[in-house]
Gaussian input, Z-matrix of N, CA and C with variables (Angstrom, degrees):
# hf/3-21g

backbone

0 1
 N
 C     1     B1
 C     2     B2     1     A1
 N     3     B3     2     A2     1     D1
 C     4     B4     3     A3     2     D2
 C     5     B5     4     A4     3     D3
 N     6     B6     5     A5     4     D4
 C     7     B7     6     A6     5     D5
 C     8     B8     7     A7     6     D6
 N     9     B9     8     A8     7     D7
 C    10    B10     9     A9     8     D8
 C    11    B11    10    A10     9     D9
 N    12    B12    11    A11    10    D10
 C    13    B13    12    A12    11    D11
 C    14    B14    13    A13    12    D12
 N    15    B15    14    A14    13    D13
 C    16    B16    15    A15    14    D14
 C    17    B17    16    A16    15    D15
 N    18    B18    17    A17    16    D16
 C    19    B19    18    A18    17    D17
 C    20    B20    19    A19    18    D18
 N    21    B21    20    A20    19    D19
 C    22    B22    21    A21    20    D20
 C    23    B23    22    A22    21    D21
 N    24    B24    23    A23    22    D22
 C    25    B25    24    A24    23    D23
 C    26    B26    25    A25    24    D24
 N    27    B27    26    A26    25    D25
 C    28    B28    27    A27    26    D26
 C    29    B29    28    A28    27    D27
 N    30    B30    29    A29    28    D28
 C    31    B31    30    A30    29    D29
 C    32    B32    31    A31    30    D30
 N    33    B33    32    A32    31    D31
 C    34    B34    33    A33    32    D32
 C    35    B35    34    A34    33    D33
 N    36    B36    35    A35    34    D34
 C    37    B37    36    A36    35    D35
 C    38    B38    37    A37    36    D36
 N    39    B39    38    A38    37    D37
 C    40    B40    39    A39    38    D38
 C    41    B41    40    A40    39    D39
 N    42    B42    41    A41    40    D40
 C    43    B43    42    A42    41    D41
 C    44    B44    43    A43    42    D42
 N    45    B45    44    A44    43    D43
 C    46    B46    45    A45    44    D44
 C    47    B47    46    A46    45    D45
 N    48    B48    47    A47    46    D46
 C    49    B49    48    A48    47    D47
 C    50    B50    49    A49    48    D48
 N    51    B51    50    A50    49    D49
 C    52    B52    51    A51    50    D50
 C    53    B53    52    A52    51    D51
 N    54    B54    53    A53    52    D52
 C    55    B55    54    A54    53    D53
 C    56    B56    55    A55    54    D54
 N    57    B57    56    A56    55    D55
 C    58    B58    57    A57    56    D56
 C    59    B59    58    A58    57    D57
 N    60    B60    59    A59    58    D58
 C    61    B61    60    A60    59    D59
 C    62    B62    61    A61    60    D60
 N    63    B63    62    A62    61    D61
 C    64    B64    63    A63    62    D62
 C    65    B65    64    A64    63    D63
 N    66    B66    65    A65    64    D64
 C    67    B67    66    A66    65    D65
 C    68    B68    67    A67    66    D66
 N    69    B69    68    A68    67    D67
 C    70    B70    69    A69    68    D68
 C    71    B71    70    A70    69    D69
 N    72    B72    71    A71    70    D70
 C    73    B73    72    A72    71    D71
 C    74    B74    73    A73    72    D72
 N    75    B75    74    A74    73    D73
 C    76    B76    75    A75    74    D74
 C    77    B77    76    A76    75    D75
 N    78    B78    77    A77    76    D76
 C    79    B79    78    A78    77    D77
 C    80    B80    79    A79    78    D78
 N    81    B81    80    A80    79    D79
 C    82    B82    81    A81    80    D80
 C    83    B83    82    A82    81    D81
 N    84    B84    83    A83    82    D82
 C    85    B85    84    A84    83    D83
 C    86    B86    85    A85    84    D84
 N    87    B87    86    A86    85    D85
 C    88    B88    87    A87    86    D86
 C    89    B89    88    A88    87    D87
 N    90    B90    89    A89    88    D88
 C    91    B91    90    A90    89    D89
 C    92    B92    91    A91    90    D90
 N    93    B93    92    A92    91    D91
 C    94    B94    93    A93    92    D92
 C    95    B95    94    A94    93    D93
 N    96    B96    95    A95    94    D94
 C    97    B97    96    A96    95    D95
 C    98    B98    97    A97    96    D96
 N    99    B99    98    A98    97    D97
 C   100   B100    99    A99    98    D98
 C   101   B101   100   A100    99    D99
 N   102   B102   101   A101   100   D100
 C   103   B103   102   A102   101   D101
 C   104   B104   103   A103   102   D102
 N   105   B105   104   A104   103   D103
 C   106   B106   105   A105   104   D104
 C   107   B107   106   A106   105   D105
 N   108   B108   107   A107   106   D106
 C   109   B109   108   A108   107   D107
 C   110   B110   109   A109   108   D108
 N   111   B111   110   A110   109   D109
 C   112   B112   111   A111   110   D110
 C   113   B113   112   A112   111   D111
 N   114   B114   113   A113   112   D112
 C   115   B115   114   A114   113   D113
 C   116   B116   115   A115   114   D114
 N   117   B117   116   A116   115   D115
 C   118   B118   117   A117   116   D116
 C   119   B119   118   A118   117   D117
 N   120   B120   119   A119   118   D118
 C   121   B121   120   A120   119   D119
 C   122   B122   121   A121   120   D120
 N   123   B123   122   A122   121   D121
 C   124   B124   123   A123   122   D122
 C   125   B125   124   A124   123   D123
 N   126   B126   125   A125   124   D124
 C   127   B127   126   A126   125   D125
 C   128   B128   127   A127   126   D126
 N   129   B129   128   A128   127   D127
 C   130   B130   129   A129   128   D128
 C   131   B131   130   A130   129   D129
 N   132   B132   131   A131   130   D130
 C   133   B133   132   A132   131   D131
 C   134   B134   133   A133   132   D132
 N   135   B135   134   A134   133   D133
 C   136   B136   135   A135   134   D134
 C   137   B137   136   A136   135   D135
 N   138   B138   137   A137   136   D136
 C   139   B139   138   A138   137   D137
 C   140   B140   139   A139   138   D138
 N   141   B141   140   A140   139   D139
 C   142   B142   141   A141   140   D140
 C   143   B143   142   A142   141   D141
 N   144   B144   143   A143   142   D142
 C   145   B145   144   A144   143   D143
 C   146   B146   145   A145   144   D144
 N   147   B147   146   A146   145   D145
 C   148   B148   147   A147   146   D146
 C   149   B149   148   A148   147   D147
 N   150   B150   149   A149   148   D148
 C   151   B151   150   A150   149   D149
 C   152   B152   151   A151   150   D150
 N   153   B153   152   A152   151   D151
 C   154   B154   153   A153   152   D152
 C   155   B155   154   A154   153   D153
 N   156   B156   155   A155   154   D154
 C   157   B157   156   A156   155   D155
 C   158   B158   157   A157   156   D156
 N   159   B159   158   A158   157   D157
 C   160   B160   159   A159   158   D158
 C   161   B161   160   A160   159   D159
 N   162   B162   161   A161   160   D160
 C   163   B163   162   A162   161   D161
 C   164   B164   163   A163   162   D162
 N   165   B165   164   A164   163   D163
 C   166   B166   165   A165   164   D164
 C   167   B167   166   A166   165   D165
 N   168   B168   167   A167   166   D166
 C   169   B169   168   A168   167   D167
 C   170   B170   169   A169   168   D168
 N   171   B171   170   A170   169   D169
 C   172   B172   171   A171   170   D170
 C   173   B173   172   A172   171   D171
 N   174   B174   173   A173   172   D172
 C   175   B175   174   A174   173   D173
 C   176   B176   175   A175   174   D174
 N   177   B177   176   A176   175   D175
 C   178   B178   177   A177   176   D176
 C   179   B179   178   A178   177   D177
 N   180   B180   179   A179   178   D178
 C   181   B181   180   A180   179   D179
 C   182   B182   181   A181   180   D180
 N   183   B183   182   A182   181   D181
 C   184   B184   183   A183   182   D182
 C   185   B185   184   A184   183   D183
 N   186   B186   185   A185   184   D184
 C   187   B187   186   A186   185   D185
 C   188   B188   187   A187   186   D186
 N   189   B189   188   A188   187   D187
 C   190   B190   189   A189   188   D188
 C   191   B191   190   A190   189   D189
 N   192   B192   191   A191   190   D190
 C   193   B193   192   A192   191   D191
 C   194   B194   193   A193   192   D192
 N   195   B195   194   A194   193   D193
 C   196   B196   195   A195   194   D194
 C   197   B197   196   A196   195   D195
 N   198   B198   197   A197   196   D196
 C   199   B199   198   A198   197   D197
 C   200   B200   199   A199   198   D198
 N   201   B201   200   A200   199   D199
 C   202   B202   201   A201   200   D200
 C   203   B203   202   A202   201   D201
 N   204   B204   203   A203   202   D202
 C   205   B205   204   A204   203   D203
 C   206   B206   205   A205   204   D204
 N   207   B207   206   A206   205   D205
 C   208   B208   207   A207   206   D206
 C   209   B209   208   A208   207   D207
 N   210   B210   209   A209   208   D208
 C   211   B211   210   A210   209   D209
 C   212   B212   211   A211   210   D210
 N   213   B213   212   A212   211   D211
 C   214   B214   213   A213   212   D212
 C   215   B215   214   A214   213   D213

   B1=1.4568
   B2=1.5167
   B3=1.3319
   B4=1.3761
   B5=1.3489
   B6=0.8545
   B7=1.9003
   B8=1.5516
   B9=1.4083
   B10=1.8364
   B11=1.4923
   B12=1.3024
   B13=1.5966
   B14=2.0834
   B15=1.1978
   B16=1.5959
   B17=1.3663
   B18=1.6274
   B19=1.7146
   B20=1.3573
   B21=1.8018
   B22=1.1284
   B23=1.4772
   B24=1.3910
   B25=1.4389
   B26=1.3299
   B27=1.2654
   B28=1.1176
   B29=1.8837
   B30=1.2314
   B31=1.3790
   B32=1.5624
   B33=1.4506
   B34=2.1872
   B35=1.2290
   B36=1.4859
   B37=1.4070
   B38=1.5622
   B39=1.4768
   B40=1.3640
   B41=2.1212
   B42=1.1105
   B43=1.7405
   B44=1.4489
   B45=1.4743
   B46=1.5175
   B47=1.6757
   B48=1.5392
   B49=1.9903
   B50=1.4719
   B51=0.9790
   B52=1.6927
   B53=1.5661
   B54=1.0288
   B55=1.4642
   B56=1.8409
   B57=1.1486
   B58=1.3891
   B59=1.6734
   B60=1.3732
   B61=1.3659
   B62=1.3272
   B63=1.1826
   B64=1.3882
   B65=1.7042
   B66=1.4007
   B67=1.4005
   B68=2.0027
   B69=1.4800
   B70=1.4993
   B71=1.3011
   B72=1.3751
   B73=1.5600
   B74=1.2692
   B75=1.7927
   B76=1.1235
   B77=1.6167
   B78=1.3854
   B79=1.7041
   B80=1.2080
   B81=1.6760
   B82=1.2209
   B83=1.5075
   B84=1.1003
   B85=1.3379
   B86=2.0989
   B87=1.2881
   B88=1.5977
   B89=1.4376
   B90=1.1194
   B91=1.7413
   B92=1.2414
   B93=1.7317
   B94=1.6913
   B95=1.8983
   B96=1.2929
   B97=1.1401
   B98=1.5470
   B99=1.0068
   B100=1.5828
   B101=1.0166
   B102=1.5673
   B103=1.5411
   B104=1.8439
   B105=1.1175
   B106=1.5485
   B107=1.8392
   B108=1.2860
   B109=1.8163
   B110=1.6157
   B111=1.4277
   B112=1.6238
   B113=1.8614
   B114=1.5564
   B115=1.4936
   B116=1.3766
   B117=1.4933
   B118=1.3196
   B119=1.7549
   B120=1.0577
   B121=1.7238
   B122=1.0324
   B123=1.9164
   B124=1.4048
   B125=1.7702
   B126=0.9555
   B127=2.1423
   B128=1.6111
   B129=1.2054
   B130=2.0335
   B131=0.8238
   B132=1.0893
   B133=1.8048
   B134=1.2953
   B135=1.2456
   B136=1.4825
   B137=1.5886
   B138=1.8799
   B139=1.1883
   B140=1.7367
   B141=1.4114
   B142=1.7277
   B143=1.3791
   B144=1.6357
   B145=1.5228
   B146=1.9891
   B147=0.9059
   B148=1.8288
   B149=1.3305
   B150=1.8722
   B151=0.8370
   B152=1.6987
   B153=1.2303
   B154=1.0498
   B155=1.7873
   B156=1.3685
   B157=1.6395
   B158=1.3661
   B159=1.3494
   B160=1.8104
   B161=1.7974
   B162=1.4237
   B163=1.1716
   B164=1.7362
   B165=1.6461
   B166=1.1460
   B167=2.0304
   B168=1.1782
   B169=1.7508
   B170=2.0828
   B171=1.6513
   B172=1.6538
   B173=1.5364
   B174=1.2453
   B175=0.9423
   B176=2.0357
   B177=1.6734
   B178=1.8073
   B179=1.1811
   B180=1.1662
   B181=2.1022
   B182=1.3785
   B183=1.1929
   B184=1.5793
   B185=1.3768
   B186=1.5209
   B187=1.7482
   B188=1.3859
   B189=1.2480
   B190=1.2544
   B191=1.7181
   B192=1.5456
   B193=1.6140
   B194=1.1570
   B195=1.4200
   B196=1.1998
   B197=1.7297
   B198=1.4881
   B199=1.3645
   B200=1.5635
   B201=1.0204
   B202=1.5600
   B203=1.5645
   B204=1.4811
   B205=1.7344
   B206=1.2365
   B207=0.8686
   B208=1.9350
   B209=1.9730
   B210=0.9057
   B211=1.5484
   B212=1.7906
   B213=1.4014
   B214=1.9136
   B215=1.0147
   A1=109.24
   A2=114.88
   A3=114.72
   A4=149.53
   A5=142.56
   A6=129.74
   A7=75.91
   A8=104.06
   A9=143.10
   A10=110.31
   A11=88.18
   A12=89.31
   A13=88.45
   A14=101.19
   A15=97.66
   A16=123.96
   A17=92.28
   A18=120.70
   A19=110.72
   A20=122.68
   A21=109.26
   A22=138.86
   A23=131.93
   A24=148.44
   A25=113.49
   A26=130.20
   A27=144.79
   A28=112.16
   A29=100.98
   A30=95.58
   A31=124.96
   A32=97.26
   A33=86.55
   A34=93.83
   A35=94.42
   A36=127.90
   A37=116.75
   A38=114.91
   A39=121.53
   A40=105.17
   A41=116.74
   A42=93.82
   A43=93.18
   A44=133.72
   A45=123.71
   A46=95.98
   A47=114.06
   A48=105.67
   A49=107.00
   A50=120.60
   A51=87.71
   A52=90.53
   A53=149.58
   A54=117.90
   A55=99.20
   A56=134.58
   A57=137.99
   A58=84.01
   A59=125.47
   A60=106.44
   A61=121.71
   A62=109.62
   A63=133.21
   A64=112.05
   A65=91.90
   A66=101.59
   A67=128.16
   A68=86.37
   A69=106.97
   A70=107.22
   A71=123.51
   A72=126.34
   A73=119.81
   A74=108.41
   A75=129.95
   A76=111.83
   A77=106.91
   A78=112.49
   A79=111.79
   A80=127.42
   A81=148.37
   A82=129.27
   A83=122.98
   A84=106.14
   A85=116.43
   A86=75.22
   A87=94.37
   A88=140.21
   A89=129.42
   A90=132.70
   A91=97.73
   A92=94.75
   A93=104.64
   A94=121.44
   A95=122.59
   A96=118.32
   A97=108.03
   A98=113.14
   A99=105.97
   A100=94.22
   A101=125.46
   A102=119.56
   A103=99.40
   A104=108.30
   A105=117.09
   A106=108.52
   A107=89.92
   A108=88.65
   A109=100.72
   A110=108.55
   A111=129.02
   A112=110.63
   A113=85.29
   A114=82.94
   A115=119.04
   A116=124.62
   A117=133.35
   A118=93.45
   A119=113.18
   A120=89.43
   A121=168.03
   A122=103.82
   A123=149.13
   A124=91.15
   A125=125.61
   A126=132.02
   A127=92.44
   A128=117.18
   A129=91.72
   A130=113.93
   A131=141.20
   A132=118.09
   A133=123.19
   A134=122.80
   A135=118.20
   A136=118.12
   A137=111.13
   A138=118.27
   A139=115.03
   A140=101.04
   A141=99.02
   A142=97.08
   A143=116.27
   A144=107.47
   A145=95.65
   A146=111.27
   A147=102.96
   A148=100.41
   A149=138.99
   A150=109.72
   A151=112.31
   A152=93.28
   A153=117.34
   A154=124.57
   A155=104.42
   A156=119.80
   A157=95.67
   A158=100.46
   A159=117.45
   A160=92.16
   A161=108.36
   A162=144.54
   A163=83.66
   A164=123.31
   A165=122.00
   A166=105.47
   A167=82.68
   A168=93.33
   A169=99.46
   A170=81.93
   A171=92.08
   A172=104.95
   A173=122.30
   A174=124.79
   A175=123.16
   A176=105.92
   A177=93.35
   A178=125.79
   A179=114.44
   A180=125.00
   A181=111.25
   A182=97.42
   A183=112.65
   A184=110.71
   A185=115.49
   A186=102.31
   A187=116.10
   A188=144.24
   A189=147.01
   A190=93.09
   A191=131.47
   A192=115.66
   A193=99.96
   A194=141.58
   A195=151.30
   A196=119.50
   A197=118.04
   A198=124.86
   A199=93.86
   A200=132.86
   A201=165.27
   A202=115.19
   A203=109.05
   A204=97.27
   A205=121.36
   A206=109.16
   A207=119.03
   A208=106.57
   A209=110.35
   A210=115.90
   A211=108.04
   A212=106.17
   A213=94.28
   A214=145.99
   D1=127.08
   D2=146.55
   D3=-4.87
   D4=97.58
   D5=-173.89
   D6=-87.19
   D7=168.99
   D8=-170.90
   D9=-142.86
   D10=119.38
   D11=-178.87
   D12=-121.23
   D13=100.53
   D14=165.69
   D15=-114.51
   D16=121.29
   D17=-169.49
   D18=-105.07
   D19=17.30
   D20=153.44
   D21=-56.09
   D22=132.74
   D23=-152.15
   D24=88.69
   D25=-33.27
   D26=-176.97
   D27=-49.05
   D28=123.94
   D29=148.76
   D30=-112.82
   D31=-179.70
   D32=-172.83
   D33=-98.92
   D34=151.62
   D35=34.47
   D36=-89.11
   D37=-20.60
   D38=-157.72
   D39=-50.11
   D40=-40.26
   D41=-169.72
   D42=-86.17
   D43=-22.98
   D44=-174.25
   D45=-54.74
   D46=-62.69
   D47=172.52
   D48=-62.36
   D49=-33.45
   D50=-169.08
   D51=-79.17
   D52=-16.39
   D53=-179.14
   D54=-103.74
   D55=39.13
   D56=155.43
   D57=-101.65
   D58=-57.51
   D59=-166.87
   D60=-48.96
   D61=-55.63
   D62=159.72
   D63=-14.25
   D64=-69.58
   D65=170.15
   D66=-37.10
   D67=-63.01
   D68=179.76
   D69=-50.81
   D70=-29.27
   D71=-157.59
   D72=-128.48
   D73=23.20
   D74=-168.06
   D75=-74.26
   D76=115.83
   D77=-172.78
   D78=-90.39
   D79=4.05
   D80=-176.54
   D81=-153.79
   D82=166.06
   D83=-170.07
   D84=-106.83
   D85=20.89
   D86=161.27
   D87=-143.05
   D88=126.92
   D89=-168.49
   D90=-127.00
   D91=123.08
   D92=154.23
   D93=-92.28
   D94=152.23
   D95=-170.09
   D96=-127.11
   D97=135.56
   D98=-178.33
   D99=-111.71
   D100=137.39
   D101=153.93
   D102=-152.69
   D103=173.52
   D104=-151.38
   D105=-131.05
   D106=15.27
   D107=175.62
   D108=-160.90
   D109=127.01
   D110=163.11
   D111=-2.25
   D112=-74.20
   D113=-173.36
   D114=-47.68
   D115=-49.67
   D116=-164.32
   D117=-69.90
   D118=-51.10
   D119=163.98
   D120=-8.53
   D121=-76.09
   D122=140.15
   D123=-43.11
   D124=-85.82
   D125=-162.44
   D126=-51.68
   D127=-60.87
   D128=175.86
   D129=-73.80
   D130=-43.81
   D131=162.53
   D132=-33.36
   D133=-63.60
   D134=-173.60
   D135=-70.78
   D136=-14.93
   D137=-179.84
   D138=-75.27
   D139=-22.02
   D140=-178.70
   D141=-91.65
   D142=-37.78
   D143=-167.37
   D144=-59.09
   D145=-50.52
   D146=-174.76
   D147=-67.18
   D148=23.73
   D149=154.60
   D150=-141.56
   D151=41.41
   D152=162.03
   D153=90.59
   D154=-0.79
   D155=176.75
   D156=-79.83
   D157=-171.95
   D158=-172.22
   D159=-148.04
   D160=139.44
   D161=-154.32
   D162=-99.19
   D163=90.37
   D164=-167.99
   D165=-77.18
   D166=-49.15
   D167=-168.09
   D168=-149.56
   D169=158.52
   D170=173.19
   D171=-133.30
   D172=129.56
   D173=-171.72
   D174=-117.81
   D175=78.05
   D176=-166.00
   D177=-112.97
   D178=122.45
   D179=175.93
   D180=-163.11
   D181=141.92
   D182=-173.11
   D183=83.79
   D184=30.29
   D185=-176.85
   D186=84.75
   D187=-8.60
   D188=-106.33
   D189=-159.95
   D190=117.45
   D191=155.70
   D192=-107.48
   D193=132.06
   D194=118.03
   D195=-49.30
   D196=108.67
   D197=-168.83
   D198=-111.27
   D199=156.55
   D200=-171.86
   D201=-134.34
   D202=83.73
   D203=165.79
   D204=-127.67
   D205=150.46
   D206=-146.20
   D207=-121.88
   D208=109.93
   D209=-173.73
   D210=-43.22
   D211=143.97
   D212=-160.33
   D213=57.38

């Protein structure tokens, strides 16, 4: 199963760290991310890709992206 790191309301930097933490403390080899604005999107995306996950899927409606990144 998935861990969830949801950073809706959030602006960044706050979900770019909470999903590095996320990362660090990953009990699986997949994290979903919720966040609710473009930018924070684009910044976790590029924050797992520089750390080495892969940006599996994006998922957006209702205001809302659901991101998927998958270790390797």
């Amino acid at each position: 199963m998935a861990d969830t790191v949801d950073a809706r309301g959030l602006s960044c930097p706050q979900p770019v760290l909470m999903t590095l933490d996320a990362i660090k403390a990953a009990q699986s080899d997949e994290i979903l991310v919720i966040v609710d604005n473009e930018a924070s999107k684009e910044n976790v995306c590029r924050a797992a890709t520089n750390k080495g996950w892969t940006v599996a899927d994006t998922n957006e409606e209702a205001g809302e992206c659901k991101i998927t990144i998958k270790k390797g």
